[in-house]
KEPA-767744 format. One record per residue (C-alpha): residue number from 1; residue in one letter; x, y, z. Coordinates in steps of 0.25 Angstrom, whole numbers. Layout:
BEGIN
  seq  type     xx     yy     zz
  NUM     a      X      Y      Z
...
% end
This chain:
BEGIN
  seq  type     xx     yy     zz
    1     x      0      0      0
    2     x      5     14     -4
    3     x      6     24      8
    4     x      6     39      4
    5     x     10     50     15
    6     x      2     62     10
    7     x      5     75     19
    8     x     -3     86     20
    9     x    -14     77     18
   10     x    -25     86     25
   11     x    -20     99     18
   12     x    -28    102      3
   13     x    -19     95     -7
   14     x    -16     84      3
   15     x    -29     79      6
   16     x    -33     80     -8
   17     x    -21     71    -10
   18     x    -25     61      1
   19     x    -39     60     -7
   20     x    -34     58    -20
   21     x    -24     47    -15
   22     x    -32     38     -6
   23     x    -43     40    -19
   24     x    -34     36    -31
   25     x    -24     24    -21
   26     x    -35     19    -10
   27     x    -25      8     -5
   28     x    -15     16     -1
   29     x    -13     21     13
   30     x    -11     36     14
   31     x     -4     43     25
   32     x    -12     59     26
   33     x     -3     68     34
   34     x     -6     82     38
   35     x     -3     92     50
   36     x    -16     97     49
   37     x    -11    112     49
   38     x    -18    123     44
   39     x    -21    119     30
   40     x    -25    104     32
   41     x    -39    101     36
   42     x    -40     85     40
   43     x    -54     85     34
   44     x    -49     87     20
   45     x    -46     71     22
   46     x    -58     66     28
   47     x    -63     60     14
   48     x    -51     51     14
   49     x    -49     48     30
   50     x    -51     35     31
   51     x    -41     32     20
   52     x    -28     39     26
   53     x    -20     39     39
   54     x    -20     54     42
   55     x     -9     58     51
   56     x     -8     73     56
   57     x      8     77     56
   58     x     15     88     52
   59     x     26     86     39
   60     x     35     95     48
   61     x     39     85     58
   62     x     49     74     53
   63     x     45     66     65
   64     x     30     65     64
   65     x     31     63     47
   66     x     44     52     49
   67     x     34     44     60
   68     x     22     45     47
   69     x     33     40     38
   70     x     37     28     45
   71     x     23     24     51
   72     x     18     25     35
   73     x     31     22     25
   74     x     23     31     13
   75     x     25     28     -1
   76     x     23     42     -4
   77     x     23     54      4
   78     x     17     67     -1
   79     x     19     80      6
   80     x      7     89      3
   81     x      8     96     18
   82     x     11    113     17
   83     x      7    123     23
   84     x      1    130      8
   85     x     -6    145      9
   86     x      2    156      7
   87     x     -6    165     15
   88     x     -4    155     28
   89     x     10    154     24
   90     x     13    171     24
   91     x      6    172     38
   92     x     14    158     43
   93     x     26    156     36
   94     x     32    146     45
   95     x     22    135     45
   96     x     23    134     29
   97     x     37    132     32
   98     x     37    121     43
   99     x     27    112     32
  100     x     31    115     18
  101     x     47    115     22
  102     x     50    108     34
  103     x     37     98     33
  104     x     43     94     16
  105     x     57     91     23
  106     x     51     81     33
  107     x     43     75     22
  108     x     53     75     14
  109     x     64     68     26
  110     x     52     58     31
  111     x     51     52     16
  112     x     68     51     14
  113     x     69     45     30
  114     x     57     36     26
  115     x     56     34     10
  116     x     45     34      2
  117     x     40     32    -12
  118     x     39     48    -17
  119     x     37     59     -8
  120     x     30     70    -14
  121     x     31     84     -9
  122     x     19     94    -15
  123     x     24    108    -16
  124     x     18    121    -24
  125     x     17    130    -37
  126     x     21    141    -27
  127     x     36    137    -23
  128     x     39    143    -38
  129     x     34    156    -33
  130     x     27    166    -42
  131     x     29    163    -56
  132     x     38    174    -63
  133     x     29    183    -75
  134     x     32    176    -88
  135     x     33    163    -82
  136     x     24    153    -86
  137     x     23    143    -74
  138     x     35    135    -64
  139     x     40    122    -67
  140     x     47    114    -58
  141     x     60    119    -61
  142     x     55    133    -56
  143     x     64    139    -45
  144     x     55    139    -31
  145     x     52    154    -28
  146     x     42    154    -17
  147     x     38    169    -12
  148     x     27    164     -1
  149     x     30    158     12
  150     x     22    145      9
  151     x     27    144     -5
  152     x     43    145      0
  153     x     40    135     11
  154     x     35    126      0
  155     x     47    129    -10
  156     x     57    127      3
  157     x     50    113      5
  158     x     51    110    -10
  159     x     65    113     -8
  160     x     65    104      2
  161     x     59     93     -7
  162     x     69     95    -20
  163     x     81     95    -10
  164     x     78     80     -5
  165     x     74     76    -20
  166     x     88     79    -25
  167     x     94     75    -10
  168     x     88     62     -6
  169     x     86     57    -23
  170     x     82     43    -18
  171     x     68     50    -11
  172     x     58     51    -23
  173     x     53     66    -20
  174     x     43     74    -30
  175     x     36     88    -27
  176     x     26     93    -33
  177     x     23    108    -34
  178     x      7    114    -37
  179     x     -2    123    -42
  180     x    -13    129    -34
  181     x    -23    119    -30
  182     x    -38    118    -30
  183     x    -49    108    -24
  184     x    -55    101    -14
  185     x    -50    102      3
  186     x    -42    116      1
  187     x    -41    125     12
  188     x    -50    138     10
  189     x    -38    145     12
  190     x    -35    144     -3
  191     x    -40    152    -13
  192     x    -51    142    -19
  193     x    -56    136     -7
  194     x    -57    150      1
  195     x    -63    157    -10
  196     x    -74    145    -12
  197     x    -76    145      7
  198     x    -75    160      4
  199     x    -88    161     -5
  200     x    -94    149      3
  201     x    -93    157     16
  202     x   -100    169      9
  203     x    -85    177      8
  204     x    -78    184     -3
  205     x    -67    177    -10
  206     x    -53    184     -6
  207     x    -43    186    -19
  208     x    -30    190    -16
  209     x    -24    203    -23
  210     x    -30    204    -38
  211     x    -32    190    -38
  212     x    -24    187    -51
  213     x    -14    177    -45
  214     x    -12    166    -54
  215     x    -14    152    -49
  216     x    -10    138    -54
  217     x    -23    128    -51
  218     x    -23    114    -49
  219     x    -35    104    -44
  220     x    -30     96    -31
  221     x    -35     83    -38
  222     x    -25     87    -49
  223     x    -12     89    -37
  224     x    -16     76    -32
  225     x    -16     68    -44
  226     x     -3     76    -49
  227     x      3     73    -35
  228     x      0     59    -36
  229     x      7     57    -50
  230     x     20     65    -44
  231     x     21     56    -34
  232     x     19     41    -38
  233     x     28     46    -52
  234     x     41     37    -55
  235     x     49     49    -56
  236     x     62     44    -54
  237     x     76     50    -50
  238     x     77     66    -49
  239     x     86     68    -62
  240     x    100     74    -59
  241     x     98     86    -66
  242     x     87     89    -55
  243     x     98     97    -46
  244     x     96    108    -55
  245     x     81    107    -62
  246     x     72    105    -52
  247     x     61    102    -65
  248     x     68     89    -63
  249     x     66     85    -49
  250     x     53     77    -47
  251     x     45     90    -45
  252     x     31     92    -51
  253     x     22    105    -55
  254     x      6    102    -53
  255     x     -3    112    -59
  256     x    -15    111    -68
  257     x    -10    124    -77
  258     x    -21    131    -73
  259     x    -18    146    -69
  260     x    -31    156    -63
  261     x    -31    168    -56
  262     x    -34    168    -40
  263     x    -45    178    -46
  264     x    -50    169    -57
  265     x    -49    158    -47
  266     x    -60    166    -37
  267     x    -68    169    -50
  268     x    -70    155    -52
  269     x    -73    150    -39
  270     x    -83    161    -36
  271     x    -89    157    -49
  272     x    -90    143    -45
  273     x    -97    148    -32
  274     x   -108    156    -41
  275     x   -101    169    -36
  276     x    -98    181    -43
  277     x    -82    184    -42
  278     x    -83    200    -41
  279     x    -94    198    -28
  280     x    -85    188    -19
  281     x    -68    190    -24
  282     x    -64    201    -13
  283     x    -50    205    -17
  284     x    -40    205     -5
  285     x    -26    209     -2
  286     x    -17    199     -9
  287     x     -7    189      0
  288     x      7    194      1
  289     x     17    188    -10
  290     x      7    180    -17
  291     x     11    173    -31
  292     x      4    181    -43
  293     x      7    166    -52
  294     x     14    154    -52
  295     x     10    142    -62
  296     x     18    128    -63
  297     x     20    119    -73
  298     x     15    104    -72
  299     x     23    100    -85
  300     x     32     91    -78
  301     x     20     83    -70
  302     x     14     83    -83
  303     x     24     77    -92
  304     x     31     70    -83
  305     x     19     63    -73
  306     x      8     64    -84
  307     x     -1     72    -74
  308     x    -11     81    -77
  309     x    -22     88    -70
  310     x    -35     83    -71
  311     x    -45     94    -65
  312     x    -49    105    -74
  313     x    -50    120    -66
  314     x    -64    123    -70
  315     x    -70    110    -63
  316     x    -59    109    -52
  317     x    -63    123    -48
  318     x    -78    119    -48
  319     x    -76    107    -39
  320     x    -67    113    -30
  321     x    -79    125    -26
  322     x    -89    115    -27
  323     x    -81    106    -15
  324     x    -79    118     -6
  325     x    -95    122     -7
  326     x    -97    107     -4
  327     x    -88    107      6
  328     x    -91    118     17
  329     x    -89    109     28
  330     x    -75    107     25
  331     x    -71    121     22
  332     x    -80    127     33
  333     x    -73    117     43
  334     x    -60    124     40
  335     x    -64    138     41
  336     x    -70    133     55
  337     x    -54    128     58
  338     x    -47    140     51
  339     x    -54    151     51
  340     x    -53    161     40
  341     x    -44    155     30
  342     x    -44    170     22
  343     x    -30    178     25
  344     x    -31    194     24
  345     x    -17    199     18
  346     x    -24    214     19
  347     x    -19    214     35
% end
């Protein structure tokens, strides 16, 4: 039986991960680790609890994630745990650091002291920084250029993760970096939830500066199965030539090349909620240091792993708002826990 280690399994992109695994391999046991911090919620994997071992520990403390290690021996280990909103991250530097730097290292140590198949580490489009005018999109041989305190903690923790690919050759390590995701069990902190909970709750729908920041969108169901293909790939040794071009590590872009605006974005969703986009968008003051654009390439995935998203925008757009309005309990639950997940940069 095949044991997968998934961390961050109670987070968005985790627990959607969790799902799609125990759907698409039933027999195989899987390990769902998560610290439970701010942005997990344990509920987003009651549809699936009776079919994981759920173990709350945070990726931070080599002791606790060596004792997991040993009492499991996974195949395959994927790291999804991060702290990931920039807003947080600005107020709180320092927690972003302790997951996505020190918590990827112990990840990292636990799979080389205890060996698995492939350990995957699961970074983001924003490590590349903002993408220069004239510049059609980052590859993975883009230099990391992080300008955000989340984003630098995830570029020092990918750092982290090429450094023991080329150190420790005989550990079979892949990352993959990407684009903004969309869908089901995402914390109304984020711009599509929080605007749909925002209209739901009878609330204008907050846009940042002019709203004409240009985002990368790709569907969740589309990450999972692209995360699946990175990490049960035969990829090999890393080619020598990998010291210097890091296009050649086994490092892989995940987006669906599809590029909106914040603004258009909010048009849409209000759209979908029979609104009318002039009546409910409240322009406020924009976050300090936020990316105007960045775009990535998934060329390589493409041609080298044969994937290729599945979800088309329009109709992923429409299910996603259509599972928050049937949803409330979930999303009000939260709100009842957080409080006001909506930060004012205009104080």
């Amino acid at each position: 039986m095949t044991t997968y280690l998934i961390t961050g399994a109670a987070g968005f992109i985790g627990a959607n991960y969790v799902h799609f695994l125990v759907d698409k391999e039933p027999e195989a046991e899987v390990i769902a680790v998560d610290y439970l911090g701010f942005a997990s919620n344990l509920a987003n994997l009651d549809p699936v609890a009776d079919r994981i071992q759920f173990a709350a520990v945070d990726i931070a403390d080599y002791t606790e994630m060596r004792t997991l290690y040993e009492r499991y021996r996974p195949d395959y280990v994927v790291n999804f745990a991060a702290e990931s909103h920039n807003d947080r991250a600005i107020v709180d530097p320092s927690s972003f650091v302790r997951s996505n730097v020190t918590g990827a290292q112990v990840m990292l140590e636990c799979s080389r002291k205890v060996p698995v198949t492939a350990h995957l580490h699961v970074s983001t489009i924003e490590v590349y920084g903002e993408l220069p005018q004239g510049q059609h999109s980052f590859t993975e041989a883009s230099p990391l250029n992080a300008k955000t305190p989340y984003s630098a903690a995830k570029a020092a923790g990918d750092q982290m993760v090429r450094a023991y690919m080329q150190t420790y050759p005989e550990l079979d390590i892949r990352m993959t970096h990407c684009a903004n995701n969309y869908g089901p069990y995402q914390l109304p902190e984020k711009l599509i939830p929080l605007m749909i909970t925002n209209v739901l709750r009878g609330r204008k729908v907050p846009v940042y500066g002019d709203g004409l920041q240009m985002r990368d969108w790709l569907h969740v169901l589309d990450h999972c199965q692209a995360i699946h293909t990175v990490l049960k790939a035969e990829l090999g040794p890393i080619p020598e030539g990998a010291a210097t071009d890091t296009a050649l590590l086994p490092i892989f872009d995940v987006s669906a090349r599809h590029e909106v605006s914040n603004l258009d974005i909010v048009r849409r969703v209000l759209r979908e909620l029979g609104k009318e986009p002039d009546e409910w968008i409240e322009h406020v003051a924009d976050r300090p240091n936020h990316d105007r654009r960045y775009l990535i390439d998934p060329s390589k995935i493409e041609t080298q792993l044969g994937w290729a998203p599945t979800v088309e925008f329009e109709s992923g757009l429409t299910e996603t708002v259509a599972w928050y309005v049937d949803n409330t309990d979930w999303w009000q639950a939260i709100f009842k826990q957080k409080g006001d997940l909506q930060v004012d940069w205009s104080k």
